[in-house]
C-alpha positions in Angstrom: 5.6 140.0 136.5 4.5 143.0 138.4 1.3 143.6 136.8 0.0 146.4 138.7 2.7 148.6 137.6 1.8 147.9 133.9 -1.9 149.1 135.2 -0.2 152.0 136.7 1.3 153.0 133.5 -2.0 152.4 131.5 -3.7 154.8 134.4 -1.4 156.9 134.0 -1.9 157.2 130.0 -6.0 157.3 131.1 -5.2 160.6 132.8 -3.3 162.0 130.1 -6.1 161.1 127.5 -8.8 163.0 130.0 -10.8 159.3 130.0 -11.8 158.0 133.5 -11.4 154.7 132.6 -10.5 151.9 130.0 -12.4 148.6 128.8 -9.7 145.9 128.3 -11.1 143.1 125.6 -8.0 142.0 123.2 -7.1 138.7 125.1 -3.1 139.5 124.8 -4.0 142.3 126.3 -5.6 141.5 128.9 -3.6 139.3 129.8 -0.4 141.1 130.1 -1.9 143.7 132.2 -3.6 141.0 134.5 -2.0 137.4 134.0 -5.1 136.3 133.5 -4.7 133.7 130.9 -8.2 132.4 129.3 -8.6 132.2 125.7 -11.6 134.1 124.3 -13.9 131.9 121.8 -13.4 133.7 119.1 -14.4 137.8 119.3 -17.7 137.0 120.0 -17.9 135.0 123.0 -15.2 136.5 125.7 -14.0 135.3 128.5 -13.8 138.4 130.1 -12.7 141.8 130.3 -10.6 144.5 132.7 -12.3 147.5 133.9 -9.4 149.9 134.6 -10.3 153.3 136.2 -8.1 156.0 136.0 -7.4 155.6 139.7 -8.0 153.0 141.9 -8.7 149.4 141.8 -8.9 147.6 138.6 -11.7 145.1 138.0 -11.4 141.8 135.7 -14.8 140.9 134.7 -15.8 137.5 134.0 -18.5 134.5 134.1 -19.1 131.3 136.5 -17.1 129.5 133.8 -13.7 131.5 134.8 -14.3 132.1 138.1 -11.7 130.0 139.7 -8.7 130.7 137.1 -9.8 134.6 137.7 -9.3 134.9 141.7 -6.4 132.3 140.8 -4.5 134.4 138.0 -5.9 137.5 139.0 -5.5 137.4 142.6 -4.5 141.3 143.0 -7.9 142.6 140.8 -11.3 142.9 142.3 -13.5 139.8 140.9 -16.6 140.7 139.0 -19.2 138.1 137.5 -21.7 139.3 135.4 -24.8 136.4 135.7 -27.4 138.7 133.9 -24.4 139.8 131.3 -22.1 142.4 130.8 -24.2 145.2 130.2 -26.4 144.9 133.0 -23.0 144.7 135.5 -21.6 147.8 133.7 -24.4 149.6 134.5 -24.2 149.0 137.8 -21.1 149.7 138.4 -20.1 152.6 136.0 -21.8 155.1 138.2 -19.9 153.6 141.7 -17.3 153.7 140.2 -17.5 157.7 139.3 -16.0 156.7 135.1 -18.1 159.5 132.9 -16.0 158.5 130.3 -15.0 154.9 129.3 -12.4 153.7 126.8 -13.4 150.6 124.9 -10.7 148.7 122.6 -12.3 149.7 119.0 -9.9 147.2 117.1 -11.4 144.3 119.3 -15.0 145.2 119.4 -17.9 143.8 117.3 -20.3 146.3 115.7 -23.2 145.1 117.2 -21.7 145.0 121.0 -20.1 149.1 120.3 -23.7 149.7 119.4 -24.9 148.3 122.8 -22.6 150.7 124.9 -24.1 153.2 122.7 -27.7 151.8 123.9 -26.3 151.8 127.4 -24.6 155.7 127.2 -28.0 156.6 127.0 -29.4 155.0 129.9 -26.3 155.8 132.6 -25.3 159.0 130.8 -21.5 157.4 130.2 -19.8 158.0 127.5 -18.2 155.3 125.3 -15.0 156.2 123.7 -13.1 154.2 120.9 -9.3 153.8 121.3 -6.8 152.0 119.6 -3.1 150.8 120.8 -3.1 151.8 124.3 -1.9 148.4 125.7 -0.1 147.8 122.4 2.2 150.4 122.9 3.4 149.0 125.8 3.8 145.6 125.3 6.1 146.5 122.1 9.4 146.6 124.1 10.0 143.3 126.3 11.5 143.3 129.3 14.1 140.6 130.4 11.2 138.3 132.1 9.0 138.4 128.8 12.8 138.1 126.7 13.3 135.1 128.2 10.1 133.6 127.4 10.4 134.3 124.1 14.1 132.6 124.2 12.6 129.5 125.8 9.6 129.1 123.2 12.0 129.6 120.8 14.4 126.6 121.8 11.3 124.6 122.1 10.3 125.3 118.4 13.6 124.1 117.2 13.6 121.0 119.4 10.3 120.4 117.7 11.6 121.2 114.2 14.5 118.8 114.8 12.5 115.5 115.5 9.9 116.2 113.1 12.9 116.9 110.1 14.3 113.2 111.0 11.0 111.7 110.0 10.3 113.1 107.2 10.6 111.4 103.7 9.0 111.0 100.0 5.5 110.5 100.5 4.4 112.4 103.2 1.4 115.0 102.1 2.1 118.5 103.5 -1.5 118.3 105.4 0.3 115.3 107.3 3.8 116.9 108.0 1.6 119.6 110.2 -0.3 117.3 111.9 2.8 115.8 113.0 4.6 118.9 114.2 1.5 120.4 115.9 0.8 117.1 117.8 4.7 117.0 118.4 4.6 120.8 119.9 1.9 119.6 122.8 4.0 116.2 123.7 7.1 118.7 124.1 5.3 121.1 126.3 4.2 123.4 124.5 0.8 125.4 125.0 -0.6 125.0 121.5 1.0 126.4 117.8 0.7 130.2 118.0 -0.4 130.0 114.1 -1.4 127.3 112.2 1.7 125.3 110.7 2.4 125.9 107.0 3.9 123.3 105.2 4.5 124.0 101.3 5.9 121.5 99.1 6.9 122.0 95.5 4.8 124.4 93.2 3.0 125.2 96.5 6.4 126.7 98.2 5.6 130.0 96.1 2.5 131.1 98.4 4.1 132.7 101.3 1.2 131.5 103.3 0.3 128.5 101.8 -2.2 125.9 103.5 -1.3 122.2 103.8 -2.9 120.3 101.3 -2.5 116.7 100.4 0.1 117.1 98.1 3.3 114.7 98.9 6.9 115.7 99.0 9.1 114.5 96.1 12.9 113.9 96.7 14.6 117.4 95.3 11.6 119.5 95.3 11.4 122.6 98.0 10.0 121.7 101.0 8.8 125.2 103.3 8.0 124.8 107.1 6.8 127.8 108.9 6.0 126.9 112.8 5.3 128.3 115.9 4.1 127.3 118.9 3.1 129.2 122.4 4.7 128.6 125.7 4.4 129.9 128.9 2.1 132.4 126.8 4.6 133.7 124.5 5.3 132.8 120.9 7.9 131.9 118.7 7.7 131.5 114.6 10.7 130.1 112.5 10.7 129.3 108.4 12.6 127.1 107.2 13.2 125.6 103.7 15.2 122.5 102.1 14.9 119.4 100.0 14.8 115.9 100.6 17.7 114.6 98.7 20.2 116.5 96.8 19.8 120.1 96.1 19.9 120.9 92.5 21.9 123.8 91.6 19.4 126.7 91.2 17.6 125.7 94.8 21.3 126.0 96.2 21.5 129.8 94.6 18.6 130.6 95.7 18.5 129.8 99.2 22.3 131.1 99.6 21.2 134.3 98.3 17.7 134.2 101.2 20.5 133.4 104.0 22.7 136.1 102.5 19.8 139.0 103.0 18.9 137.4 106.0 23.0 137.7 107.8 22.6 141.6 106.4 19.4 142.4 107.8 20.3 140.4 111.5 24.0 142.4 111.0 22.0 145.9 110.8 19.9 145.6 113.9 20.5 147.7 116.6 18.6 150.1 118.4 18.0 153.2 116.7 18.2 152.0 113.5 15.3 152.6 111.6 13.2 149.7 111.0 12.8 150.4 106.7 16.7 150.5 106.5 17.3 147.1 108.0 14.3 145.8 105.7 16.2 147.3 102.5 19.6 145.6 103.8 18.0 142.1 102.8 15.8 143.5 100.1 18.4 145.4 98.4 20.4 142.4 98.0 17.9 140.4 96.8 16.7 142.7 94.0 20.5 143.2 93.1 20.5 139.7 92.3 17.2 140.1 89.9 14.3 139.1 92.3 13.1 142.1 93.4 9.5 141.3 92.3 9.9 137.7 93.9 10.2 139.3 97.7 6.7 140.7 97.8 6.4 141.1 101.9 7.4 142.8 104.6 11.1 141.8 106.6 9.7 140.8 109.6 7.5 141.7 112.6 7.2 141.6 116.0 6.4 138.7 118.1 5.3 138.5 121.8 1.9 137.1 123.5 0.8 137.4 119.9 2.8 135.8 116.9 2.1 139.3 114.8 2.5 142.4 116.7 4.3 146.1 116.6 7.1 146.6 115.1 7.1 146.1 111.3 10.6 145.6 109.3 8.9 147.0 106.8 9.9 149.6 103.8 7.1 151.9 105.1 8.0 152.2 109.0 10.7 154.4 109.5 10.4 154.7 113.2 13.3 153.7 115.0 13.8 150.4 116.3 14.7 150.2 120.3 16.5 147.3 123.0 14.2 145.0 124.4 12.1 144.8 120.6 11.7 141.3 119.5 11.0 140.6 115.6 11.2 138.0 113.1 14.1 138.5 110.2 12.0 136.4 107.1 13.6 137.1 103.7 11.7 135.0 100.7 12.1 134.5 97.1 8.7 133.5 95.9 8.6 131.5 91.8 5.9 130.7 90.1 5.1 127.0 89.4 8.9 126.3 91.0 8.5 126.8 94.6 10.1 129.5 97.1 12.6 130.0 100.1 11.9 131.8 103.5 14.3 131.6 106.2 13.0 132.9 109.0 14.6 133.4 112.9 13.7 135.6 115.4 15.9 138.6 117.5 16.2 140.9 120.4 17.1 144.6 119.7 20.3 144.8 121.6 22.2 148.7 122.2 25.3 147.6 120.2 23.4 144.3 117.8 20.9 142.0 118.3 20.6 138.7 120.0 19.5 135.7 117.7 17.4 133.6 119.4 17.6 130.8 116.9 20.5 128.5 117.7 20.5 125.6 115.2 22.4 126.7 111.3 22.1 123.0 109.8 18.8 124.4 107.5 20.0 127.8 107.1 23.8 127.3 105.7 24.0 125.1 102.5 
């Protein structure tokens, strides 16, 4: 990864926007600008942040705790610890550093900490400025290194997904299903799930986002498993849906009809197609076969260092999709009291197609 030219770029976009520097605080961003790979504590408790000028040397700022994985990770950023905090570093560096103006990531910022820079403007005479999808906007088309990350975490999750399958049986709860499969993700290598596992039996099968629960499978009910895990930083997130037993007639129809939208919408993707008409590919079919109502959600989204990012296959983003995008192609038909069916596999905008990722059928073709 060459991350200094990804700082170039962002220095570059600095210039443009007339600030003299940017504040770095959303961990997948900070990460793909830097390599640096610790994981925040929640938003309140960091683990550190990049001070980007507009030119010159960039900065990763950090406690004793990270010390050693910052030089380590980092090894091409200046090292800055902040013992009496953050603040208290910034303003003594800030003026050094010649930044009158300072980005700060608005969409990762507590309140209470925005209203500190505000504290410290007054004292340095800096001036804090919100932004929003700087980084973002960068990270939204992959290149080959990051593509193949993605391919890798994604063979992983269906190697996971295929043990786990064999095992289970009537009488497992749902709460006890993910607890296998996230356990089963670490033995395999993986870093940790990239969300936490849904598993969605029965009735339950109808909440798109359903939480495991201690409700146990019964032979020819639905049975929904969404999974992801994160390797090598990057994530992956599959969906898929079947029965234990024989499939009765209507959950046949049903899911047919899922992996029918799902072949249309992976057969329309290509760059510069717009991202709302490959979500109407699957959605028109599925309303043509009377459940419009049931598909409630978007198509898909994109998927990277985090599991939800830009772009949207969504019915209200007609921007054009473009090679090197990666996003999830999730169809659903969601029934009351019955249960539902998501398929879900992830692609690669391609110039001429796409690339699936996904390379295991025996769930998706009944």
């Amino acid at each position: 990864m060459d991350y200094q030219q990804r700082i170039n770029k962002i220095q570059a976009v600095l210039r443009r926007k007339k600030l003299d520097g940017l504040l770095v605080s959303q961990p997948e961003n900070r990460r793909f600008l830097s390599g640096y790979s610790a994981l925040d504590h929640g938003i309140g408790e960091t683990a550190g942040l990049l001070l980007i000028p507009a030119k010159g040397d960039s900065w990763l700022l950090t406690d004793f705790r990270f010390k050693l994985q910052a030089e380590a990770e980092a090894d091409f950023l200046h090292i800055g610890l902040y013992p009496k905090g953050l603040l208290a570093l910034l303003r003594e560096m800030l003026p050094d550093l010649g930044i009158r103006t300072l980005g700060f990531e608005s969409h990762y910022t507590l309140h209470s900490f925005a209203e500190k820079l505000n504290g410290l403007s007054e004292k340095t005479g800096v001036r804090f400025v919100p932004t929003t999808d700087l980084v973002e906007k960068l990270r939204v088309i992959k290149d080959e290194d990051e593509i193949a990350k993605l391919r890798a975490s994604v063979d992983l999750n269906e190697k996971v997904f295929e043990e786990v399958y064999s095992t289970i049986g009537p009488g497992q709860t749902e709460r006890e299903i993910a607890l296998i499969i996230e356990s089963t993700m670490r033995r395999m290598g993986a870093q940790s799930p990239s969300f936490d596992t849904i598993v969605a039996t029965g009735g339950n099968s109808a909440l798109p986002h359903a939480v495991p629960g201690m409700k146990a499978i019964e032979t020819g009910q639905p049975v929904m498993i969404d999974m992801g895990l994160i390797l090598d930083g990057y994530c992956s997130d599959m969906t898929r849906t079947f029965v234990i037993g024989e499939p009765d007639e209507r959950f046949q129809a049903i899911h047919r009809l899922v992996r029918r939208a799902q072949r249309a919408a992976i057969a329309a993707i290509r760059a510069g197609v717009a991202a709302a008409k490959v979500d109407a590919k699957a959605r028109d079919i599925i309303a043509a076969a009377g459940y419009g109502q049931a598909f409630g959600h978007s198509l898909g989204h994109g998927v990277g260092l985090a599991v939800h990012e830009e772009p949207r296959l969504s019915s209200r983003n007609g921007k054009k999709l473009q090679t090197g995008m990666v996003v999830t192609v999730e169809p659903g038909i969601y029934i009351p009291e019955w249960g539902g069916v998501r398929l879900e596999n992830m692609v690669v905008v391609r110039e001429d197609g796409c690339e699936l990722f996904n390379k295991n059928s025996t769930w998706l073709d009944l």
